[in-house]
C-alpha positions in Angstrom: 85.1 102.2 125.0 87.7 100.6 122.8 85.1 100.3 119.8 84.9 104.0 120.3 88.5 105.0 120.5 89.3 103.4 117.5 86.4 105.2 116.0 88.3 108.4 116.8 91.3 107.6 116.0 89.9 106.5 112.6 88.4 109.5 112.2 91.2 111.9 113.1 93.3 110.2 110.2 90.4 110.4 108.5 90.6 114.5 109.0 93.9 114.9 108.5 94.1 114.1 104.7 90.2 115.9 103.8 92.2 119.2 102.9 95.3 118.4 101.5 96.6 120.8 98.8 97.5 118.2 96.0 96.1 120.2 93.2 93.8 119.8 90.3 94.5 116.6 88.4 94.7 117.1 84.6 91.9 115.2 82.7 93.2 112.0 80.6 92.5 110.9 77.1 91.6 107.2 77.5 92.3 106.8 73.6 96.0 108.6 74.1 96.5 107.1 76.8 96.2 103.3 75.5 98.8 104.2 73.1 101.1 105.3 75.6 100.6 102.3 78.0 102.6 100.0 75.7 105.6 100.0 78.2 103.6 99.9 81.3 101.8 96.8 79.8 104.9 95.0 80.4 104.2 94.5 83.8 101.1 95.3 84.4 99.5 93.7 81.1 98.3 95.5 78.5 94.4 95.1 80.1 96.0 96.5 83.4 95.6 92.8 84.9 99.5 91.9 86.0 100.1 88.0 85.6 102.4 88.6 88.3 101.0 88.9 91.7 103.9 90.8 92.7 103.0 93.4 90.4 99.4 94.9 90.9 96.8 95.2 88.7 95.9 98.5 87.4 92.7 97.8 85.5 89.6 100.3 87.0 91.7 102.1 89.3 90.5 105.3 89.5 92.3 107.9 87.0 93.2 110.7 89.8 94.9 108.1 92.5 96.6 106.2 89.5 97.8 109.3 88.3 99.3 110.9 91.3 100.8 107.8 92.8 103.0 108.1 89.4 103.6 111.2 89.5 105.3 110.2 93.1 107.1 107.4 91.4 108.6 110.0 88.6 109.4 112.8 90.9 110.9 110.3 93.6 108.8 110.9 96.2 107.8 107.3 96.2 110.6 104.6 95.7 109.6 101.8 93.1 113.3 101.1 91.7 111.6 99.1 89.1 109.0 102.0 87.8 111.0 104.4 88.1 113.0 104.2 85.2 109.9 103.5 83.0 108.1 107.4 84.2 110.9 109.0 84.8 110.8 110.9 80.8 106.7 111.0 81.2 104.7 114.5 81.6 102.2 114.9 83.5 99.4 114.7 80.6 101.2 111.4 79.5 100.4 110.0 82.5 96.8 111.7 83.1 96.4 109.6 79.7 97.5 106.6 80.7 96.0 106.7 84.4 92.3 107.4 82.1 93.1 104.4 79.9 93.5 101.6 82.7 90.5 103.4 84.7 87.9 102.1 81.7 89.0 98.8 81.7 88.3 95.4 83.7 89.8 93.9 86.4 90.0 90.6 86.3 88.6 89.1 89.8 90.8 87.2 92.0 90.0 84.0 94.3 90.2 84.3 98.3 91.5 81.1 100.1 88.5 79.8 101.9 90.3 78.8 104.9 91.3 82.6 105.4 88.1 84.3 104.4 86.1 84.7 107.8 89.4 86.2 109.5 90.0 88.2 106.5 86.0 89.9 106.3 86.3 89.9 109.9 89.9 92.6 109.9 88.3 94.0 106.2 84.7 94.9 107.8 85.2 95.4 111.3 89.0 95.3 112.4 90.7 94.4 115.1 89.2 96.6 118.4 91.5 94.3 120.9 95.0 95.9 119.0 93.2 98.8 117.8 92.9 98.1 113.9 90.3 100.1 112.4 88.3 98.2 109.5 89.8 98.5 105.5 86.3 98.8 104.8 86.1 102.7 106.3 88.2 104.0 103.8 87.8 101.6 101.0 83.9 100.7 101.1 82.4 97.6 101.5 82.7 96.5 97.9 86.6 97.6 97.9 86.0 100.1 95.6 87.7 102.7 97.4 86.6 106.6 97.2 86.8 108.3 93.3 88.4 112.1 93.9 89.1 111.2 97.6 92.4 109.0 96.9 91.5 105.9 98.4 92.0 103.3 96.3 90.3 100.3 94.8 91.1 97.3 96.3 88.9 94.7 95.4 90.7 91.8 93.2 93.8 93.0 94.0 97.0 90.3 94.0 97.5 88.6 97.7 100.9 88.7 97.5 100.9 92.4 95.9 98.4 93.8 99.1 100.6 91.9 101.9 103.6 93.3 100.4 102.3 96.2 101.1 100.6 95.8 104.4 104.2 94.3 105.6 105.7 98.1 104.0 103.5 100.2 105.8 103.5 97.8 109.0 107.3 98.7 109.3 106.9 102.3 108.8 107.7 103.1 105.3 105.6 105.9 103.9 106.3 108.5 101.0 107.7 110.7 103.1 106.0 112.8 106.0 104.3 115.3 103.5 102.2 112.5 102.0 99.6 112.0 104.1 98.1 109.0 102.5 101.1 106.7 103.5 100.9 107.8 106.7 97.2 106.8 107.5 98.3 103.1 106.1 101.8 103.2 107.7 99.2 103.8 111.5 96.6 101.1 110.5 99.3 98.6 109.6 101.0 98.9 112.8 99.3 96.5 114.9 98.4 94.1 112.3 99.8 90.6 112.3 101.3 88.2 109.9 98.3 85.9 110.0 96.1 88.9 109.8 97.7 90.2 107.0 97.8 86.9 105.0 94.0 86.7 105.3 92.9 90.2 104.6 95.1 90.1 101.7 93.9 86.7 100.2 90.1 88.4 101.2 90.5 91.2 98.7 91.5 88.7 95.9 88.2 87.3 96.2 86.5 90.6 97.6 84.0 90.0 95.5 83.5 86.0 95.8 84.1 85.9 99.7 81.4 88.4 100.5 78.6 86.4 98.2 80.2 83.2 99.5 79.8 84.1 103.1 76.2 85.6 102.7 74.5 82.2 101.5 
């Protein structure tokens, strides 16, 4: 029963964002684009791999998610003091440009914490069904490589401290306002998730991609 109500519930949040009207995304020019990342390579390093695990890493996040979650920052739907100031004069093809250039190119992987990793595949794969935390994995795939086109992100070798900054955002109830849908689903499947649980699924997508090999021998 529970195992099936969080199913639904899953799947209802699911619904709710398969029609939204966020238009047409403009197609970027990678080669434009790399020439008009020099300011966001400041934080996020020219390659899109932060040396900062505050600040995520951009490399191979898909163009169209990149793209409109700056578009959010510009037009101040989304508050990032800190990137705000750096979009604010961009255009929507500058940003198409740069959102194609850090799609092409590599992130660099991450290392889970082996003492979290069989709590954090456990919340990433399956979730929680005694508090009702649908898995990270329904949304963002197995391999964290989100959905291309359906704005769900790539995850996999993300910063710790970047993804359970985040978690901890959502988990309180910040979202980008009630017309974004998006924020909304993760501002619901944060609710019930604990510090602990947090830490580990966080540290688990660092290493996505060693954790999952590790755990399989």
């Amino acid at each position: 029963m529970i195992r099936w109500a969080m199913a639904t519930v899953l799947t209802v949040l699911i619904a709710t964002v398969a029609s939204p009207a966020l238009g047409q995304s403009l197609v970027g020019d990678p080669e434009a684009g790399q020439a008009k990342a020099a300011t966001c390579g400041a934080c996020h390093g020219q390659d899109g791999n932060s040396s900062v695990s505050e600040w995520p890493k951009i490399a191979g996040q898909h163009a169209d998610y990149a793209a409109r979650q700056t578009r959010m920052v510009r037009d101040q739907k989304r508050n990032v003091p800190t990137m705000y100031p750096m979009v604010m004069n961009l255009s929507d093809q500058d940003i198409a440009d740069i959102a194609a250039y850090y799609e092409q190119q590599a992130i660099q992987p991450g290392v889970a914490d082996e003492a979290l990793v069989e709590l954090g595949e456990d919340i990433y794969t399956a979730g929680n069904m005694d508090s009702g935390v649908p898995s990270c994995a329904a949304c963002h795939g197995p391999s964290g490589r989100g959905i291309p086109g359906a704005h769900y992100p790539s995850l996999s070798g993300q910063h710790a401290d970047y993804t359970a900054d985040r978690l901890r955002r959502y988990r309180s109830g910040e979202n980008n306002g009630a017309d974004d849908p998006y924020s909304n689903i993760m501002v619901a499947v944060a609710a019930q998730l604990t510090d602990e649980e947090i830490e580990a699924v966080s540290s688990y997508i660092e290493g996505l991609h060693l954790a999952r090999f590790t755990n399989a021998e």
